[in-house]
C-alpha positions as YAML, in Angstrom:
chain: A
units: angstrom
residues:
- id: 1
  name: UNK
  ca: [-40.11, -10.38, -41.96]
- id: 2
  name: UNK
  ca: [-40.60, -8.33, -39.00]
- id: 3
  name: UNK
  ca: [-37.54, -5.78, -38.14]
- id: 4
  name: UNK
  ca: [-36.37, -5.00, -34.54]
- id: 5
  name: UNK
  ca: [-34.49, -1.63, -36.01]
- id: 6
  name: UNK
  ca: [-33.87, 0.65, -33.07]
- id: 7
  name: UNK
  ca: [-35.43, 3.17, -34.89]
- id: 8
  name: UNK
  ca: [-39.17, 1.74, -35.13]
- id: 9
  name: UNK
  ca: [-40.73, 1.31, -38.02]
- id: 10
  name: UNK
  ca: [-43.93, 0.17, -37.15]
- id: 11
  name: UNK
  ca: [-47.05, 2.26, -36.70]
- id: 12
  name: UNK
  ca: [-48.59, 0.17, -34.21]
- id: 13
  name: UNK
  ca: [-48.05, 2.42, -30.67]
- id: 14
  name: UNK
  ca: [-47.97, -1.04, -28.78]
- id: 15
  name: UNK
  ca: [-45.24, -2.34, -30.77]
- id: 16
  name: UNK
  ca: [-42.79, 1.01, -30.50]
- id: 17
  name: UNK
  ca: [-43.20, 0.22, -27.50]
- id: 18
  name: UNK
  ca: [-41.90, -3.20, -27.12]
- id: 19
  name: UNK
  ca: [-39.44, -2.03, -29.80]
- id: 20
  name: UNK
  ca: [-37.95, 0.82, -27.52]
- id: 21
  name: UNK
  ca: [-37.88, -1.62, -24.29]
- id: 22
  name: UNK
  ca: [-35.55, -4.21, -26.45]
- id: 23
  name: UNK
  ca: [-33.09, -2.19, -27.75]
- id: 24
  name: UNK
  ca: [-33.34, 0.06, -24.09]
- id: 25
  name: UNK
  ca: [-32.34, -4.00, -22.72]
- id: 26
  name: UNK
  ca: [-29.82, -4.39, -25.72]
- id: 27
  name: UNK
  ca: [-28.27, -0.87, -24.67]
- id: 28
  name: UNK
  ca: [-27.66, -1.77, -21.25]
- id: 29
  name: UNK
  ca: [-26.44, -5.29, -22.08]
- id: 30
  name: UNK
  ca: [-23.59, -3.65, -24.82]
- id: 31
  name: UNK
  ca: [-22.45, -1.21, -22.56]
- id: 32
  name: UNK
  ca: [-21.97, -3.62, -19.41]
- id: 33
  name: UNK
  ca: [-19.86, -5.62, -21.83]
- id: 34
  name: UNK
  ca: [-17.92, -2.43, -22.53]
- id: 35
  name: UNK
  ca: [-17.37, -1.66, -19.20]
- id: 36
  name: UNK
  ca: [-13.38, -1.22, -18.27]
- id: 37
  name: UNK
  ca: [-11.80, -4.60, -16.58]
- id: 38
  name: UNK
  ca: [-11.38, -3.72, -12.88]
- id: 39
  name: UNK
  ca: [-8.49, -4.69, -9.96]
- id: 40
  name: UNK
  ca: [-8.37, -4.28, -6.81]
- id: 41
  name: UNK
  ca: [-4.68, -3.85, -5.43]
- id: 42
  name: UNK
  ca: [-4.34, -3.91, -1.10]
- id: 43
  name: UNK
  ca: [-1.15, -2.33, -0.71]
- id: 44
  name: UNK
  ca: [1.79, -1.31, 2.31]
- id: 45
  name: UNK
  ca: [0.23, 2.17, 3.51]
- id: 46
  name: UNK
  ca: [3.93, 3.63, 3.29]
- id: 47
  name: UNK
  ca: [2.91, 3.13, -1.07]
- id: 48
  name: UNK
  ca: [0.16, 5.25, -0.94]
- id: 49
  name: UNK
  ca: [1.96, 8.31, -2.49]
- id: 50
  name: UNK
  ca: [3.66, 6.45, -4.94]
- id: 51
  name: UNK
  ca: [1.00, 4.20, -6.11]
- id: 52
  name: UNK
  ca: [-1.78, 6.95, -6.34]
- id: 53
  name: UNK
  ca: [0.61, 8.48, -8.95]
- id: 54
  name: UNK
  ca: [1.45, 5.05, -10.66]
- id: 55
  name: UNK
  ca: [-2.12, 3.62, -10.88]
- id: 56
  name: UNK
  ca: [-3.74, 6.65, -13.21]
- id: 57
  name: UNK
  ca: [-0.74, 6.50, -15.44]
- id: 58
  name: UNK
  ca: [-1.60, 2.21, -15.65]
- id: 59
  name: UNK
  ca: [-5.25, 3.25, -16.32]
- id: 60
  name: UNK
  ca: [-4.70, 5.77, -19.07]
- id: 61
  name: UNK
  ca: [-2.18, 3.18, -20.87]
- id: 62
  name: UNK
  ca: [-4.75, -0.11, -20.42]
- id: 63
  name: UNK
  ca: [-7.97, 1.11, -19.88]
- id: 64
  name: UNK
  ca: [-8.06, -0.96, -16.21]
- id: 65
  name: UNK
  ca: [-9.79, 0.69, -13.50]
- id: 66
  name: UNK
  ca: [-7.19, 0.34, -10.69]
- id: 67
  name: UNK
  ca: [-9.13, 0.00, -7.18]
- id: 68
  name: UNK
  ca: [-6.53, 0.99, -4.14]
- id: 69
  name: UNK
  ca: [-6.90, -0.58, -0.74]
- id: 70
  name: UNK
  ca: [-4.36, 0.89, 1.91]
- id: 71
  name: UNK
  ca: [-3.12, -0.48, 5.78]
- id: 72
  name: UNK
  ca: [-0.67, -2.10, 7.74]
- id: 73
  name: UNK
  ca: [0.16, -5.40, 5.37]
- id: 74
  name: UNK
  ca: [-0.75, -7.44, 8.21]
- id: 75
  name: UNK
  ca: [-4.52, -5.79, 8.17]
- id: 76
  name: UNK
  ca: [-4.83, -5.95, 4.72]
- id: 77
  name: UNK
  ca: [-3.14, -10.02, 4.92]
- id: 78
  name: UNK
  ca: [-5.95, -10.65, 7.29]
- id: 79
  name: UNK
  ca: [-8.50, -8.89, 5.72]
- id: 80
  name: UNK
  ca: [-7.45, -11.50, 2.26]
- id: 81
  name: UNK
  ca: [-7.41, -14.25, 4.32]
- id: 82
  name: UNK
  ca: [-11.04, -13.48, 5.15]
- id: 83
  name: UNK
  ca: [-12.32, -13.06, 1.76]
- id: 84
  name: UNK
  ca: [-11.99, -9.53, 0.96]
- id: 85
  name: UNK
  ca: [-11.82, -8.72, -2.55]
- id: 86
  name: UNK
  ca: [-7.94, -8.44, -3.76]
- id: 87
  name: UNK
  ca: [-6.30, -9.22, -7.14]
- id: 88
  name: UNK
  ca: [-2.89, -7.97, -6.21]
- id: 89
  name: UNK
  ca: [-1.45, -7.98, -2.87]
- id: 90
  name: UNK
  ca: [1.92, -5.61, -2.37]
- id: 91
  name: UNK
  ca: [3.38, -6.21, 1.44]
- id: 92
  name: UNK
  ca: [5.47, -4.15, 3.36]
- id: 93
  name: UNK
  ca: [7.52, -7.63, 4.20]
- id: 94
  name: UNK
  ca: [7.94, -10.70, 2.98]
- id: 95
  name: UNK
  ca: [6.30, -12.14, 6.72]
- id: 96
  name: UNK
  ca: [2.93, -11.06, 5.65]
- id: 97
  name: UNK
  ca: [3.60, -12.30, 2.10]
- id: 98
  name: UNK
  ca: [4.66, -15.57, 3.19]
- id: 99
  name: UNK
  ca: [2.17, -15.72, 5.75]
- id: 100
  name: UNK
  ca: [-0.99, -15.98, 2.19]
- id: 101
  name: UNK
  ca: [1.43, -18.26, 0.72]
- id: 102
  name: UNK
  ca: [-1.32, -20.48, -0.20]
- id: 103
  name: UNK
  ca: [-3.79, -17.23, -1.37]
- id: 104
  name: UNK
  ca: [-1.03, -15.95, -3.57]
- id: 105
  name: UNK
  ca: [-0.04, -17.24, -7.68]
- id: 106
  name: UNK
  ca: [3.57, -18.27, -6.57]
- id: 107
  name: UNK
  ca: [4.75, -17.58, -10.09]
- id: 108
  name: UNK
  ca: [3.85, -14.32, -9.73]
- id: 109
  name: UNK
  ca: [5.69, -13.22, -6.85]
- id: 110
  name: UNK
  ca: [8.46, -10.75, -6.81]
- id: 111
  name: UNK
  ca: [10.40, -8.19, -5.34]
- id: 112
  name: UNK
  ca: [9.54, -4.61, -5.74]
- id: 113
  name: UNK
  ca: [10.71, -1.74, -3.41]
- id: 114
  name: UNK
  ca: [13.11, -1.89, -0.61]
- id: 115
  name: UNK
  ca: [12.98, 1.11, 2.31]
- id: 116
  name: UNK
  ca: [15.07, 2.56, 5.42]
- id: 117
  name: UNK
  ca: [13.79, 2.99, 9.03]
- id: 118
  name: UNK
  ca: [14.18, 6.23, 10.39]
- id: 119
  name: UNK
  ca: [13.46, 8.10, 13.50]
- id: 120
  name: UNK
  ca: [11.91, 11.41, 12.97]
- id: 121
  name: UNK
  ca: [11.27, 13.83, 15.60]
- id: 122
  name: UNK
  ca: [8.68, 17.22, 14.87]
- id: 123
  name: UNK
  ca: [10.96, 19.80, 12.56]
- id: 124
  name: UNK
  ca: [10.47, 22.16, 15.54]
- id: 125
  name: UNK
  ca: [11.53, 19.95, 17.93]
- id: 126
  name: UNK
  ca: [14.96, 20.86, 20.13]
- id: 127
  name: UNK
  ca: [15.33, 17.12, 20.44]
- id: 128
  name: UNK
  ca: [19.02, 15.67, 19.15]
- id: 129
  name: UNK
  ca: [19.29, 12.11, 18.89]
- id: 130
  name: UNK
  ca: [22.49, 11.12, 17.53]
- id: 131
  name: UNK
  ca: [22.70, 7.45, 18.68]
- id: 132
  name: UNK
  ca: [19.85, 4.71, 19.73]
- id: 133
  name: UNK
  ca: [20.90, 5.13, 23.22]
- id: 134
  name: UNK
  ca: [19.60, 8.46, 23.39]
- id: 135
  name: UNK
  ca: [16.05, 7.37, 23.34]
- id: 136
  name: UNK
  ca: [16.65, 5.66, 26.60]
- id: 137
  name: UNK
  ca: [16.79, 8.96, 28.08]
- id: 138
  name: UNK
  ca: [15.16, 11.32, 30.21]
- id: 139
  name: UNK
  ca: [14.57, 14.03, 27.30]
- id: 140
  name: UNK
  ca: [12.64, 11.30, 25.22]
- id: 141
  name: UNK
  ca: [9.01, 10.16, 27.42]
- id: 142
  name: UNK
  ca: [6.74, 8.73, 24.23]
- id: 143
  name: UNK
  ca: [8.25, 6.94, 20.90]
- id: 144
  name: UNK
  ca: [5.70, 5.98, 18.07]
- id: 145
  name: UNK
  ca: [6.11, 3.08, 16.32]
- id: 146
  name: UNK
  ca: [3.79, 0.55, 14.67]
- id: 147
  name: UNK
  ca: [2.21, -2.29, 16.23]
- id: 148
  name: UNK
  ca: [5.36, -4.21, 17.02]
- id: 149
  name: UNK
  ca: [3.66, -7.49, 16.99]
- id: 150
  name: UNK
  ca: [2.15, -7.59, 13.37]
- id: 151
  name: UNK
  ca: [2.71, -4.42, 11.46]
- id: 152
  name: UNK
  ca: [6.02, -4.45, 9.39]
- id: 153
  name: UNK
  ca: [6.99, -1.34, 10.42]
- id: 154
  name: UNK
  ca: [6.70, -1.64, 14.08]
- id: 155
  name: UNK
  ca: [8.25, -5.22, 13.72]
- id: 156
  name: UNK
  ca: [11.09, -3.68, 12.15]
- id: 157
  name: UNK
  ca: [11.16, -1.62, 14.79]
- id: 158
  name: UNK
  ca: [11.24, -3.64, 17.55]
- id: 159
  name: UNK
  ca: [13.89, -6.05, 15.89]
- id: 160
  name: UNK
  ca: [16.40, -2.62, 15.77]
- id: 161
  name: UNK
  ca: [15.45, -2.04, 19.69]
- id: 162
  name: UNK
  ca: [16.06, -5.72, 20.28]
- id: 163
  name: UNK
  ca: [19.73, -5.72, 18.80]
- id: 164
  name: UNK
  ca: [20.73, -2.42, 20.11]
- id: 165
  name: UNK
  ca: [19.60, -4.17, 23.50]
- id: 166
  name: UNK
  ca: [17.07, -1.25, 24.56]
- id: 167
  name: UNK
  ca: [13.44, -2.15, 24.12]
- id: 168
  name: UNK
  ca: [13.15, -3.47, 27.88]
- id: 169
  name: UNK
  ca: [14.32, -0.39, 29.00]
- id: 170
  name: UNK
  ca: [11.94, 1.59, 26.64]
- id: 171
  name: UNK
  ca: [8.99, -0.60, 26.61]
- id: 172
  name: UNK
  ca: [6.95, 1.53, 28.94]
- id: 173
  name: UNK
  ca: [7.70, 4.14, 26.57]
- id: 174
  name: UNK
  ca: [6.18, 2.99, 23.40]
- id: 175
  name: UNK
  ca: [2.73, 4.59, 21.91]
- id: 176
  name: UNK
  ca: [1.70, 1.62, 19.14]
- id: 177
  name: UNK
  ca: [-0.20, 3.02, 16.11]
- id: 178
  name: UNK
  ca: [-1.91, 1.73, 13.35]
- id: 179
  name: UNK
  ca: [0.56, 1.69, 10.66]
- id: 180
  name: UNK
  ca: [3.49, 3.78, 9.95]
- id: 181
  name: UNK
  ca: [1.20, 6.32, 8.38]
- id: 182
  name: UNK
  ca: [-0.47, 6.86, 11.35]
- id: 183
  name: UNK
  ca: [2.78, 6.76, 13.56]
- id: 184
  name: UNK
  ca: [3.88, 9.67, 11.26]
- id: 185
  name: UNK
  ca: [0.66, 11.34, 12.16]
- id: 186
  name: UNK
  ca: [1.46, 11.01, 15.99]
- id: 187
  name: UNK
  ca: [4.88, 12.83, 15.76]
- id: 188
  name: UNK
  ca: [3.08, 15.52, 13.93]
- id: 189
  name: UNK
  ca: [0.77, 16.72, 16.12]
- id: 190
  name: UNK
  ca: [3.45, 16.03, 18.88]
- id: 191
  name: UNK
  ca: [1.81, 13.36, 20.98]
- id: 192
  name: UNK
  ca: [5.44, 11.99, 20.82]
- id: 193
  name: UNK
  ca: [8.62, 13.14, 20.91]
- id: 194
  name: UNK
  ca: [10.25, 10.85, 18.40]
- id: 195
  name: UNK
  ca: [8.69, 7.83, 15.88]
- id: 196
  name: UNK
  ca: [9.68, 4.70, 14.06]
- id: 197
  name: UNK
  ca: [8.77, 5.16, 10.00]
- id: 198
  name: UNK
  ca: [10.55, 4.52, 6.36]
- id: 199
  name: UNK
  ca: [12.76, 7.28, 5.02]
- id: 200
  name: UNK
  ca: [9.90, 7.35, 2.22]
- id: 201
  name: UNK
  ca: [7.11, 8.38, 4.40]
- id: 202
  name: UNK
  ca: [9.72, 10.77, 6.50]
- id: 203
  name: UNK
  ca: [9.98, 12.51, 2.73]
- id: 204
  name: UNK
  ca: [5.86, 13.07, 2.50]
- id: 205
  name: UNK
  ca: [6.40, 15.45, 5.73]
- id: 206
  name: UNK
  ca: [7.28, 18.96, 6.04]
- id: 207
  name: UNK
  ca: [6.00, 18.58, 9.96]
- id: 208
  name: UNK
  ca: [9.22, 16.06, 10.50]
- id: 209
  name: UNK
  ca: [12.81, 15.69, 9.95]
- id: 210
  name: UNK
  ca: [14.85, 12.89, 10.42]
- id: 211
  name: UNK
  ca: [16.66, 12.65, 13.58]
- id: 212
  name: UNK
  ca: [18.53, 9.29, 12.92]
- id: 213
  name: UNK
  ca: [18.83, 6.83, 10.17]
- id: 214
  name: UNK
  ca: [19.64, 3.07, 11.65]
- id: 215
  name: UNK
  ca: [22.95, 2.42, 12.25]
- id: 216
  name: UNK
  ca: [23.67, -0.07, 9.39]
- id: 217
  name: UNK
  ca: [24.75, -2.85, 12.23]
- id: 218
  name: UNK
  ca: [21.21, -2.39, 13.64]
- id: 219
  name: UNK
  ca: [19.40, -2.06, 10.09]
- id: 220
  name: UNK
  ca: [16.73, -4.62, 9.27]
- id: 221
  name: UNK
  ca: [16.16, -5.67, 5.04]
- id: 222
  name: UNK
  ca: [13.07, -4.30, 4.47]
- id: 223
  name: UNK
  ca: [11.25, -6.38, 1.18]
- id: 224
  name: UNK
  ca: [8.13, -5.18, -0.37]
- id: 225
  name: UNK
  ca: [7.04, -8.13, -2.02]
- id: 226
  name: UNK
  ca: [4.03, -8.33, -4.52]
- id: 227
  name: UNK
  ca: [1.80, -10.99, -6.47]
- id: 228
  name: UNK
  ca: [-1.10, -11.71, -8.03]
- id: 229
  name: UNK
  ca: [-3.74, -13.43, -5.68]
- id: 230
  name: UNK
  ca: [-4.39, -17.24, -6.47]
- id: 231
  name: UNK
  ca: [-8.38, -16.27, -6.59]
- id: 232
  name: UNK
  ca: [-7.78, -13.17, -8.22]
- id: 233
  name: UNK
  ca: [-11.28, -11.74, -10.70]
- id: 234
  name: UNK
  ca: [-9.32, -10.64, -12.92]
- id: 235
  name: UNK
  ca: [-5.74, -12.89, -12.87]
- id: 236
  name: UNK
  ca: [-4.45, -10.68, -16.48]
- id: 237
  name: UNK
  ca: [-4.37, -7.15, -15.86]
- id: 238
  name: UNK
  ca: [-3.53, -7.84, -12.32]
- id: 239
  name: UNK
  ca: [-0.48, -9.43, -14.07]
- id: 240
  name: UNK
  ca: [0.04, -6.56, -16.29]
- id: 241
  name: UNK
  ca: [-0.31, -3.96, -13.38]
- id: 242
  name: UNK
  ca: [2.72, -5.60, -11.74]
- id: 243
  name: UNK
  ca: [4.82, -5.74, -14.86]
- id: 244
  name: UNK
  ca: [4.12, -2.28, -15.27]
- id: 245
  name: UNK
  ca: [5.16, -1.75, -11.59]
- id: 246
  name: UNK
  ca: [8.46, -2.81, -12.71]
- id: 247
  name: UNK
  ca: [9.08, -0.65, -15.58]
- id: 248
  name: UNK
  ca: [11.51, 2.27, -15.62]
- id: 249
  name: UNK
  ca: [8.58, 4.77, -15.65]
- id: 250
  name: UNK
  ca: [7.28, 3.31, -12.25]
- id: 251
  name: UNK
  ca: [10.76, 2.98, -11.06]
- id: 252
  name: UNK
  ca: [11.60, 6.84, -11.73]
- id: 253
  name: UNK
  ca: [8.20, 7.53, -9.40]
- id: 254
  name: UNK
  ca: [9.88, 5.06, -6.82]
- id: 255
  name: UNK
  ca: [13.19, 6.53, -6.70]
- id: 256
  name: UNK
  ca: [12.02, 10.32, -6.28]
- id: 257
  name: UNK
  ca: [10.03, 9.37, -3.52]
- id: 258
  name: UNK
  ca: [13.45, 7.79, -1.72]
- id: 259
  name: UNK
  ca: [12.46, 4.06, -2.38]
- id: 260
  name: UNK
  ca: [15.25, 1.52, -3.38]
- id: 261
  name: UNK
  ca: [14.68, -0.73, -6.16]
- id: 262
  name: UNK
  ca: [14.43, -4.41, -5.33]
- id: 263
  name: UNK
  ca: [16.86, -6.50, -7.88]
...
């Protein structure tokens, strides 16, 4: 009985031949199989500090290749409800969470993080804001906030500027970013004088300090929500990536960076 050994065995050139190209196919076929499972996670862009330390630790400890994808939540909502590739989607609100209510795995949905809004001004800057009122003034000319109509940030934003009863009167005042990342950016190179982000990203920045934390009568609950996507590639270690998103070892990550932990 003829042998398909590896390793030859046969003198006949033409057959060593054919016997190299099988197990060459057999090689690539083993090793595809062996590949490491895969998941890609869309996530808040105020998480990208926190999850680019959590995901290597997840890979080390399953073996799953952790793909990030980071933006405003309602960029990356849109970008799901076009097809995009996401097993796990982590919001900066429940809005954009509710909004793929029928992309998500309901059972899978939970709280994770909860934040602070802050308004930081350059750490060189002579600016003192000690009340929302302030930014009515003459002193203050640009604010940066988030895209108050989608992005969580700048709709958190806008609902603090609403209650304290001064967005009309600062409206012409407003430079709209793409996400709180980038509206940290702006204060930074000081194409504004103050900007809307979370106490978390205000931490990343030795360029800012905070100026103001939100009155607590004017404070919006900010959610970061997260589930497994109904159409998810791979539904199980996207499972297992959120569980391990809740363990203590995640949650010590969390805390140092100045997130709260959702209950």
């Amino acid at each position: 009985m003829t042998s398909f050994g590896c390793q030859g065995g046969e003198d006949n050139a033409k057959w060593r031949m054919i016997s190299r190209i099988l197990c060459a196919a057999l090689f690539f076929v083993l090793s595809g199989s062996l590949q490491a499972e895969e998941i890609f996670v869309s996530a808040a862009a105020s998480l990208t500090d926190a999850l680019k330390e959590i995901a290597p630790r997840f890979e080390k400890e399953s073996g799953v290749k952790v793909v990030l994808n980071f933006g405003a939540s309602s960029l990356l909502a849109k970008q799901i409800e076009e097809g995009a590739p996401a097993d796990v989607f982590i919001s900066a609100d429940e809005a954009q969470m509710d909004r793929l209510q029928k992309q998500i795995a309901l059972e899978t949905r939970r709280d994770l993080l909860t934040n602070i809004l802050v308004l930081v001004v350059r750490q060189d800057s002579t600016l003192r804001l000690e009340k929302l009122a302030d930014l009515s003034g003459n002193a203050v000319t640009r604010i940066a906030l988030a895209d108050p109509k989608s992005v969580p940030a700048g709709v958190y934003a806008r609902e603090v500027l609403m209650k304290a009863k001064l967005w009309d009167a600062i409206a012409t005042k407003i430079v709209p970013a793409e996400n709180v990342r980038a509206t940290l950016a702006v204060v930074e190179a000081g194409n504004a004088d103050a900007g809307f982000v979370y106490k978390t990203d205000a931490m990343t920045s030795t360029k800012v300090r905070v100026a103001l934390e939100i009155p607590a009568e004017f404070a919006p609950k900010i959610v970061y929500p997260m589930a497994v996507l109904a159409n998810a590639a791979n539904p199980a270690p996207a499972t297992k990536f959120l569980e391990f998103l809740k363990t203590e070892q995640s949650a010590q990550t969390f805390r140092r960076l100045g997130f709260g932990l959702a209950p």
